[in-house]
C-alpha positions in Angstrom: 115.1 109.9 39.4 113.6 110.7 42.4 114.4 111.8 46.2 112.1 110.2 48.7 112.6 111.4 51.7 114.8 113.2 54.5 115.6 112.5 58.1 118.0 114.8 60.1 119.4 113.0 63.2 121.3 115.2 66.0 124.7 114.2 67.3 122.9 112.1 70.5 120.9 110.0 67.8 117.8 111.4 68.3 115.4 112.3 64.9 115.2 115.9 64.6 113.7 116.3 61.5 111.9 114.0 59.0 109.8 114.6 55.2 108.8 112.2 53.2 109.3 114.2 49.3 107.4 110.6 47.4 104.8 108.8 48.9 104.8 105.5 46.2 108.7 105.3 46.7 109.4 103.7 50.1 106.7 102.3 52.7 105.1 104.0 54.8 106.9 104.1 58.2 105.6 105.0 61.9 107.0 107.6 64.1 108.2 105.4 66.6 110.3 103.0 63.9 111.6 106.4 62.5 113.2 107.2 65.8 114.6 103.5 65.9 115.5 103.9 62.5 117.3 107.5 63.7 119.4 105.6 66.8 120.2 102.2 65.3 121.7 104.3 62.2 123.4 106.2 64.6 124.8 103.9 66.8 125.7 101.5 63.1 127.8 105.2 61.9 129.6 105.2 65.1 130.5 101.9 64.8 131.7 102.0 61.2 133.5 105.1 61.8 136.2 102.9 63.9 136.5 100.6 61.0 139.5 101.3 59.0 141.4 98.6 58.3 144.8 98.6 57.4 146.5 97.0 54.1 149.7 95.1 55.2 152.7 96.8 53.9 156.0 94.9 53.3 158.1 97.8 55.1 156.3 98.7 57.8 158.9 100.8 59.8 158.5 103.4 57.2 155.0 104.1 57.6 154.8 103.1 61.3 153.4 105.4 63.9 154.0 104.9 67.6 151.6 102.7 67.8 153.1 100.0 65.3 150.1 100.9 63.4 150.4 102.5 59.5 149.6 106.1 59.1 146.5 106.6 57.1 145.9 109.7 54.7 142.5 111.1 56.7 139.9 109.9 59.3 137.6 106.9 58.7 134.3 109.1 58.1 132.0 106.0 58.9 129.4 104.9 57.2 128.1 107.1 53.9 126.3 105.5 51.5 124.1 102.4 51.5 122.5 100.9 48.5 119.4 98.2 48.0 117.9 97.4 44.6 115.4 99.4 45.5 116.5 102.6 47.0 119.5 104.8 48.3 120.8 106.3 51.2 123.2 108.9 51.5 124.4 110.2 54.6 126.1 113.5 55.6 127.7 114.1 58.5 128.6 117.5 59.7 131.1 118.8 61.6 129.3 119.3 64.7 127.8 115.2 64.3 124.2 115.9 63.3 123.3 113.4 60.2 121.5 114.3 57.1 120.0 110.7 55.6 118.6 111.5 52.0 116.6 108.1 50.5 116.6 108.1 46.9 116.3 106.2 43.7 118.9 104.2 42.9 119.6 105.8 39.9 119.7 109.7 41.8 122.3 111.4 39.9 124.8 113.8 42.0 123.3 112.8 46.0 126.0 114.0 47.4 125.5 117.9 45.3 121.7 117.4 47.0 122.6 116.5 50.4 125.0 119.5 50.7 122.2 121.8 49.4 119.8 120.7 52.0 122.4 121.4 54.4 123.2 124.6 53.5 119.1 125.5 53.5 119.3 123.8 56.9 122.1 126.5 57.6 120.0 129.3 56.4 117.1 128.6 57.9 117.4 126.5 60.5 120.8 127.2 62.3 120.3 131.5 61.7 117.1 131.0 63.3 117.0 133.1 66.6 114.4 130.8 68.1 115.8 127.4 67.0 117.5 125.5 70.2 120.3 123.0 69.2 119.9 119.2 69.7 115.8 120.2 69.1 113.5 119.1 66.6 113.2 121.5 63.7 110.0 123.4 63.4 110.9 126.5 60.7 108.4 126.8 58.4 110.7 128.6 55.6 112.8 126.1 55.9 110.0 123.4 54.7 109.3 125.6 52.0 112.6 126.3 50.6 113.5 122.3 50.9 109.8 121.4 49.6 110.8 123.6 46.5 114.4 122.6 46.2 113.4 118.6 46.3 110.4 119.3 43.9 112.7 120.9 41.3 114.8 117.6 41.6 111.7 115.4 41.2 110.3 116.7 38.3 113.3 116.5 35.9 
């Protein structure tokens, strides 16, 4: 079981932050077709987030809004996981629409336990960083440590 890498992509779709955890996992990728990676993922998300189709009901005046369209139960969140034979991706999206993508082995137990860690050390050390501007790239050093440590510790069980 392993986690691969990490990209971090700001509500606009630009990359803000990217690690690679695993060099024999996933091919090596350029700079530039990581930030083409960053705003075609983004640009896919926003598109699957207005996705949410509708199963036909046979009495639709009960659950009909306004619109003639049935209520649903909560937002469509777009899209949040996809999966290849031969890796993972999970994606997080925050409340303020910055993306975490987290690539791992298919077989990565509990992604969705990691992601949320490596946003709450993006929290800690990123976001209570008096010098950290938002919408920039992330440069804080303790926060590559903790996250180097954290992904490690994953990695070598």
């Amino acid at each position: 079981m392993t986690v691969f890498a990490l990209i971090i992509i700001n509500k606009a779709g630009g990359l803000i932050y990217n690690k690679t955890f695993h060099e024999a996992g996933l091919n090596k990728v350029s700079t530039n077709d990581l930030l083409v990676l960053a705003g075609t993922f983004h640009g896919v998300h926003a598109i699957t987030s207005k996705l949410n189709p509708v199963k036909p009901t046979p009495d639709r005046s009960s659950t009909a809004s306004n619109s003639g369209l049935a209520n649903r139960p909560e937002p469509p969140s777009g899209l949040e996981v996809l999966e290849s034979e031969n890796f993972r991706l999970q994606c997080f999206n925050t409340m303020t629409g910055t993306k975490f993508l987290l690539f791992t082995d298919t077989t990565q137990a509990n992604v969705d336990v990691t992601i949320r860690k490596v946003y709450d050390l993006y929290s800690d050390y990123v976001m209570k960083n008096p010098f950290y501007q938002l919408e920039m790239p992330v440069r804080c050093d303790m926060f590559d440590r903790k996250l180097l440590s954290y992904i490690r510790e994953i990695n070598n069980r």
